[in-house]
MIVEXDO-151926 format. One record per residue (C-alpha): x, y, z; residue in three letters. Coordinates in pm, whole numbers, padded with zeros to 5 digits, always signed. Layout:
N
XYZALA/...
***
This chain:
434
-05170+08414+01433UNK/-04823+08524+01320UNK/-04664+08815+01500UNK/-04612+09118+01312UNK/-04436+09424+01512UNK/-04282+09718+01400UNK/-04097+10038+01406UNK/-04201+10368+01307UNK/-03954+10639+01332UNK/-03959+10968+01233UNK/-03598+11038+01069UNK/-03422+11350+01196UNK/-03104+11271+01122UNK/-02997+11156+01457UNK/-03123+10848+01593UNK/-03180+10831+01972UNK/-03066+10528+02193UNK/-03432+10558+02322UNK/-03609+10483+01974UNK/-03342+10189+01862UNK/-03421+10040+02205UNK/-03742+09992+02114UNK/-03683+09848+01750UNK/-03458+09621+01962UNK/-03741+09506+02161UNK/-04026+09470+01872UNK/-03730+09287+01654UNK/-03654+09053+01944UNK/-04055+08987+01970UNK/-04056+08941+01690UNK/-03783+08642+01636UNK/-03832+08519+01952UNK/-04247+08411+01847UNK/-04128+08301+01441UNK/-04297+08617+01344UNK/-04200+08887+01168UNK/-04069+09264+01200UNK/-04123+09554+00977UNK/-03999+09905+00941UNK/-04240+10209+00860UNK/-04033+10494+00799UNK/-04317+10832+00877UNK/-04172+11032+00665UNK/-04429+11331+00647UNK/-04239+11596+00796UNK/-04059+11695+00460UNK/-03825+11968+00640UNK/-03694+11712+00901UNK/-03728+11383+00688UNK/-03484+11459+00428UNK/-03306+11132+00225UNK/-02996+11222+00469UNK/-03194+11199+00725UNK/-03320+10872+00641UNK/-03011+10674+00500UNK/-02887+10755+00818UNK/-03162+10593+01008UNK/-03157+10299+00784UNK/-02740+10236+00785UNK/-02767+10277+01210UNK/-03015+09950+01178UNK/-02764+09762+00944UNK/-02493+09827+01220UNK/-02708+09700+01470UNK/-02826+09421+01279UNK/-03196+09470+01251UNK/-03299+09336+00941UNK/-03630+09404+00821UNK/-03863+09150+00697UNK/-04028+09327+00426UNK/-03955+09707+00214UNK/-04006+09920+00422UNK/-04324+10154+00409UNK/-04279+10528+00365UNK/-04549+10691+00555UNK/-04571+10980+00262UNK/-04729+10779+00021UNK/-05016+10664+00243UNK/-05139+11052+00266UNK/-05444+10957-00002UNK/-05501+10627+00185UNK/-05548+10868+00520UNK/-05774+11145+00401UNK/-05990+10859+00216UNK/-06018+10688+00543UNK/-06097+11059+00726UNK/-06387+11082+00470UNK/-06534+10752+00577UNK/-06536+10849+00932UNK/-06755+11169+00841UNK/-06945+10953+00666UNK/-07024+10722+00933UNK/-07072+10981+01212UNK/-06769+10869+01371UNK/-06615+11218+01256UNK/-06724+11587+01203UNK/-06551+11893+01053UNK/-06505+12191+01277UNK/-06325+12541+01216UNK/-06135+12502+01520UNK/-06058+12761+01708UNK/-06268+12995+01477UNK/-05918+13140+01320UNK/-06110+13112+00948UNK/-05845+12950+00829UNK/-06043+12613+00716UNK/-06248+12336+00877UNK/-06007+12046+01057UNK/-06181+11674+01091UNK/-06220+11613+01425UNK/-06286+11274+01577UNK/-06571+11168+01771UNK/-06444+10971+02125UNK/-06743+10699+02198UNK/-06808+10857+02467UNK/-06777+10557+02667UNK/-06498+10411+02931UNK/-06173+10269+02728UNK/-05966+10013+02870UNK/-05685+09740+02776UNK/-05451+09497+02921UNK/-05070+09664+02804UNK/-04832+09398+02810UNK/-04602+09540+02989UNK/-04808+09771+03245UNK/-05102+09535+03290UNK/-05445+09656+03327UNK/-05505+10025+03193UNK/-05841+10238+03194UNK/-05919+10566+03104UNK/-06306+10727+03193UNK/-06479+10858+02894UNK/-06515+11238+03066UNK/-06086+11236+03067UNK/-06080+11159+02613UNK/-06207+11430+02465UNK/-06253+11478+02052UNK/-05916+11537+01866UNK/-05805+11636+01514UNK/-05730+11353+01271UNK/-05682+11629+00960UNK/-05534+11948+00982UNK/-05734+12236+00828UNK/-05476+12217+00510UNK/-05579+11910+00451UNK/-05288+11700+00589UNK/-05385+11375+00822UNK/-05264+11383+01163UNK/-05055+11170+01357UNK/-05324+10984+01540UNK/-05506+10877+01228UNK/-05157+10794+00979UNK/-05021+10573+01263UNK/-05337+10360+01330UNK/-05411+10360+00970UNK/-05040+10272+00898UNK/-05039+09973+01136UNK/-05384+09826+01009UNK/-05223+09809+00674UNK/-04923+09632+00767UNK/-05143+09410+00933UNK/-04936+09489+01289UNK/-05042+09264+01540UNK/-04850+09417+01860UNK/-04737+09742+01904UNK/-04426+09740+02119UNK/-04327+10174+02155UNK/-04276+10386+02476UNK/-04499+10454+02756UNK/-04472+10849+02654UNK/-04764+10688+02394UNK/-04994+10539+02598UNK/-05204+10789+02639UNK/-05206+10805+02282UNK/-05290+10424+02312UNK/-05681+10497+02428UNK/-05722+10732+02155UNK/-05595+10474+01867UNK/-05780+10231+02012UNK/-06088+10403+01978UNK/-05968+10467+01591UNK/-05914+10138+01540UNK/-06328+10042+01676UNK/-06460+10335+01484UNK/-06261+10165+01130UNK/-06386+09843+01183UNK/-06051+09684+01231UNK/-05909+09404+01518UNK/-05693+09635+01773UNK/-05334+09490+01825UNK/-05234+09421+02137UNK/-04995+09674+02298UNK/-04649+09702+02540UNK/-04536+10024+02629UNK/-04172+10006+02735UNK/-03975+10167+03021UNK/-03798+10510+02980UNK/-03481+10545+02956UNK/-03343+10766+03254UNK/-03033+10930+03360UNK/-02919+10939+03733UNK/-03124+11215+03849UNK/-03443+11002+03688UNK/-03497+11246+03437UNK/-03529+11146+03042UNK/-03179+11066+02915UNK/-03069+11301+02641UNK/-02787+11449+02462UNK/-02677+11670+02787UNK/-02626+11357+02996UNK/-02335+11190+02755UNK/-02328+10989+02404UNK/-02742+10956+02296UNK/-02750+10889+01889UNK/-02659+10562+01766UNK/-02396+10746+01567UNK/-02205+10874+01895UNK/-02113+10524+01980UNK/-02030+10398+01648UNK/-01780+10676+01602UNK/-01585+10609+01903UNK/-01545+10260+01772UNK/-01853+10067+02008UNK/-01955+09720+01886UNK/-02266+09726+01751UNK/-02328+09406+01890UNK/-02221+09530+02199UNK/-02488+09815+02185UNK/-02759+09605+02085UNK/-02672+09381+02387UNK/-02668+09644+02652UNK/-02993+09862+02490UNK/-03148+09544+02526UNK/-03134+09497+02871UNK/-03238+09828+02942UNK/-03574+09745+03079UNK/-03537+09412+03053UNK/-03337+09092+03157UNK/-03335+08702+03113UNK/-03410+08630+03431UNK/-03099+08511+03534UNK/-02718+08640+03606UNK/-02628+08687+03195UNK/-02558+09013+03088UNK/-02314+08960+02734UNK/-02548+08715+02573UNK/-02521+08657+02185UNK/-02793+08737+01933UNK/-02977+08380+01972UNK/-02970+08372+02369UNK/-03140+08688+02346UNK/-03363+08534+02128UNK/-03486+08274+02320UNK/-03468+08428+02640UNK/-03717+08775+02549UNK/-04013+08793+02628UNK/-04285+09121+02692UNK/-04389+08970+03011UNK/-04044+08978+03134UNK/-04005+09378+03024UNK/-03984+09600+03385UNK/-04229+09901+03386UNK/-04015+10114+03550UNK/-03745+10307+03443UNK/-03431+10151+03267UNK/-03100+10371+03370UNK/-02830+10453+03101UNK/-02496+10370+03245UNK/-02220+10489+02994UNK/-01955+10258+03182UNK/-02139+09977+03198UNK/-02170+09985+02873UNK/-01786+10078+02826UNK/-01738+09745+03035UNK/-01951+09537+02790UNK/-01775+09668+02459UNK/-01470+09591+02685UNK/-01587+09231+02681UNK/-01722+09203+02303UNK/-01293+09344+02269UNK/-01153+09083+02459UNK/-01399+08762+02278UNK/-01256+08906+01949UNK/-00987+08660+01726UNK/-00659+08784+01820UNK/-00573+08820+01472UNK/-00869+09019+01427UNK/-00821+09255+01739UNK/-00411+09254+01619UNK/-00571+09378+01268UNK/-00785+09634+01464UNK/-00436+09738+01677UNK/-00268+09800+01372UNK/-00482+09984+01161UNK/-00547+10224+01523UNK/-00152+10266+01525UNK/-00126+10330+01152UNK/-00340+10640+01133UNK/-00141+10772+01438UNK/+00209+10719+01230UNK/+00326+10441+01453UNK/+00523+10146+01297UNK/+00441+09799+01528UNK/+00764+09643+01620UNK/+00916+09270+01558UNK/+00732+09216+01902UNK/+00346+09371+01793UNK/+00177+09062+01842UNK/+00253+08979+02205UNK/+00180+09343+02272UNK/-00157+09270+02131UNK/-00220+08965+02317UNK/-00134+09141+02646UNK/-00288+09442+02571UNK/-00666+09271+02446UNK/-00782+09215+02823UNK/-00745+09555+02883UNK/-00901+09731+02562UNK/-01243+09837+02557UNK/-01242+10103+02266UNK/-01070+10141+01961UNK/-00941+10475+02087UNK/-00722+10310+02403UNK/-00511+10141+02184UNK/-00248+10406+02057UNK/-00218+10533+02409UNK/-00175+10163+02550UNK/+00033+10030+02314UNK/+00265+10283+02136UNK/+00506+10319+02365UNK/+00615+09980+02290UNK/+00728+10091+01974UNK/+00883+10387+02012UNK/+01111+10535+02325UNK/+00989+10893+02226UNK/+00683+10855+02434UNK/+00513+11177+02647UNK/+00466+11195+03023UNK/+00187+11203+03149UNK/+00215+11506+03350UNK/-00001+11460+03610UNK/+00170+11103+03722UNK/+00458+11273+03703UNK/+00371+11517+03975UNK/+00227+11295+04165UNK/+00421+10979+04192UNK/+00748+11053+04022UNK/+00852+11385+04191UNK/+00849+11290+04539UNK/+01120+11208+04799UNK/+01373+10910+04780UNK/+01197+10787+04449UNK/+01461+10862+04198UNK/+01687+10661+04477UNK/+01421+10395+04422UNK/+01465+10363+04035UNK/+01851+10364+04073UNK/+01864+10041+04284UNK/+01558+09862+04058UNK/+01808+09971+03752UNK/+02083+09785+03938UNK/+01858+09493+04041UNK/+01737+09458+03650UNK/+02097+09489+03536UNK/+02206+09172+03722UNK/+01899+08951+03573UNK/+02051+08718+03355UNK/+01746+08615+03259UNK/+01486+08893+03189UNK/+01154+08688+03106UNK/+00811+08760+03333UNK/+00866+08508+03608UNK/+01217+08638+03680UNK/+01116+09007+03696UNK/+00848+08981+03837UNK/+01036+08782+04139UNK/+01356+09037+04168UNK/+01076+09283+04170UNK/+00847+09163+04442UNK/+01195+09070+04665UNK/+01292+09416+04610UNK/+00993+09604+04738UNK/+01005+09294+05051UNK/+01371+09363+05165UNK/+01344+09732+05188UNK/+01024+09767+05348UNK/+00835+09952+05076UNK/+00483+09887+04941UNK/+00422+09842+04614UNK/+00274+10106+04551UNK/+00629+10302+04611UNK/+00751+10097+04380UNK/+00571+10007+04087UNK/+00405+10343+03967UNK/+00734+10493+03970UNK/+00885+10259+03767UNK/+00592+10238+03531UNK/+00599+10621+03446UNK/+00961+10569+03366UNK/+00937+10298+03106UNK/+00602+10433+02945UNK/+00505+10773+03056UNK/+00172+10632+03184UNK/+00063+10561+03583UNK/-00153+10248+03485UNK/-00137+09959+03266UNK/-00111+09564+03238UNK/+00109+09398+03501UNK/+00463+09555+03519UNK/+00664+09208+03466UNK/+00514+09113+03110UNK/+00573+09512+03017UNK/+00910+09534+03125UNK/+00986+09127+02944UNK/+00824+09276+02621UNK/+01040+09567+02644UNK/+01375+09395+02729UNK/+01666+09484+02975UNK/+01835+09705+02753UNK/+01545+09922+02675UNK/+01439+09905+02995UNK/+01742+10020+03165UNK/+01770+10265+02892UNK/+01456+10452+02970UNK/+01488+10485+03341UNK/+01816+10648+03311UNK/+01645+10877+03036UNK/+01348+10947+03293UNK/+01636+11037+03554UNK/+01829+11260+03374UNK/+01506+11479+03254UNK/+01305+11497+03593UNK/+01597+11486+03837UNK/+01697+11826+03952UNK/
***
């Protein structure tokens, strides 16, 4: 039997981490057993699924690189399909119509539960039964004659011939009712895996409130796709082993639904940070210089003669698009901004502008002013006057660049060169010193 899995989202306009975690899952099912994975776009909700709504479903799965292995099927033109299969249920006695509620507003079809005990093994959950007295009858058509949920989904997945449906465990209670459906149409029930939810750290559905939740938020702010697609799939999951940036095929090979946790998964936004931070540094360097450039363009910065070893340095410590101006353009430009707060804190303080005068005079004898020889008159300094390096080093950072952290000091200052060097510290002393 080939595999056949799915996803069927309901387009919005925003798409949740939650719901792409789970195309993740039945797309990686789906490779991983030579099968094949489709997309059903339920599209019924004509106020909510508007062609905006949709193009920006379908252009967050090109970024995340889950192609589809056949059209896609638009849940709206299925509705005759549905109400033809509603009228074969009444007709078998596996349905009846009811005015529910008595409102006189029109008879609903309501379907008949077997009345019996329904159980199944989930993939992911294991063993799962339900008495009959707990299912009680439910609406498959609305009393204006549109199909419900319950009946457009089974119906849906019986016509795409899906042969596990991989979703989340907010639907398996819906999960005994479909697979009632499915008995009552004659058809083979799939076999089902409810996956995890996603929580935040007070174990509580992660949502918009707790930080970045729509595919689109991390895209903006410059996140690998890749890099996304790697860390939503181990959300609930793992290959069993220490790997956590894997490429497309490891993941591949390595998922599996038996391996998928039932409880929980935890969104951690720096985690993920870290992760993009590694998908930045296993980037070309011509591609992340390319990347640097175009950041430091749209911010009006012109890269110097020296651009490219301020890229190479300044790759390790990148994880987002948006660090790179910050990080980098003080390199090319000596009218750079405090930052205030470092300047209050580890600037402004007794004996330091003392401090900067004697580095200035250390740095001015250097007749050679590469790393190694900086970085040695620097750590002899802080050694013969009995300072740490933290008195020493922060100060002297602020002065050059305006910022409190960066790369090691030694390749900063080299990259900058004595002149400019010495240059900026007596700037920084004649604006801060009283």
């Amino acid at each position: 039997m080939t595999t056949r899995t799915r996803f069927a989202p309901s387009p919005t306009g925003h798409v949740h981490i939650g719901n792409m975690r789970a195309a993740i899952f039945n797309w990686l099912y789906a490779r991983h057993t030579g099968g094949q994975f489709l997309l059903r776009v339920e599209d019924t909700d004509r106020e909510r699924s508007t062609p905006e709504a949709i193009k920006t479903l379908l252009e967050a799965m090109d970024w995340l690189g889950l192609n589809v292995d056949e059209e896609p099927l638009y849940q709206s033109t299925r509705m005759d399909a549905h109400l033809a299969a509603a009228e074969k249920l009444l007709a078998t006695g596996h349905a009846y119509k009811e005015d529910k509620g008595g409102t006189g507003q029109g008879e609903c079809i309501i379907f008949k539960m077997p009345g019996t005990d329904i159980e199944f093994t989930d993939l992911v959950k294991g063993a799962l039964k339900k008495p009959a007295a707990d299912m009680a009858d439910f609406v498959i058509v609305r009393s204006n004659g549109t199909p419900v949920f319950h009946l457009a989904n089974v119906l849906d997945d019986i016509e795409q011939k899906i042969t596990h449906v991989i979703r989340g465990d907010d639907h398996v209670e819906n999960t005994f009712r479909h697979i009632a459906l499915y008995k009552a149409l004659g058809a083979p029930v799939p076999q089902f895996a409810h996956l995890p939810m996603i929580i935040n750290a007070q174990g509580k559905p992660y949502s918009k409130r707790d930080g970045d939740a729509f595919v689109g938020d991390f895209q903006s702010k410059g996140f690998f796709g890749d890099a996304l697609f790697n860390y939503l799939a181990l959300l609930g999951w793992s290959p069993g082993d220490e790997r956590e940036v894997m490429t497309r095929q490891e993941m591949i090979e390595a998922f599996d639904l038996v391996t998928v946790r039932s409880s929980p998964a935890q969104m951690d936004l720096r985690k993920l940070l870290w992760m993009n931070g590694e998908y930045m540094r296993a980037m070309k360097p011509s591609d992340f210089a390319a990347l640097c450039r175009k950041e430091l363009a749209a911010a009006g910065v012109v890269p110097g003669a020296n651009a490219d070893i301020v890229f190479a340095l300044m790759q390790e410590r990148t994880k987002l698009p948006s660090e790179i101006v910050p990080s980098t353009a003080f390199f090319f430009s000596d009218d750079f901004a405090y930052d205030e707060k470092a300047v209050e804190k580890k600037l402004l303080k007794e004996g330091v502008f003392q401090t900067l005068e004697k580095i200035a005079g250390i740095l001015q004898g250097l007749e050679q002013f590469d790393v190694e020889t900086v970085n040695v008159a620097l750590h002899n300094f802080v050694e013969q006057n009995g300072l740490k390096f933290g008195d020493v080093m922060p100060p002297l950072r602020i002065a050059v660049s305006g910022q409190q952290s960066g790369p090691d000091l030694a390749p900063v200052l080299a990259i900058l060169g004595k002149d400019n060097v010495l240059a900026r510290i007596r700037k920084t002393l004649a604006r801060f010193r009283a």
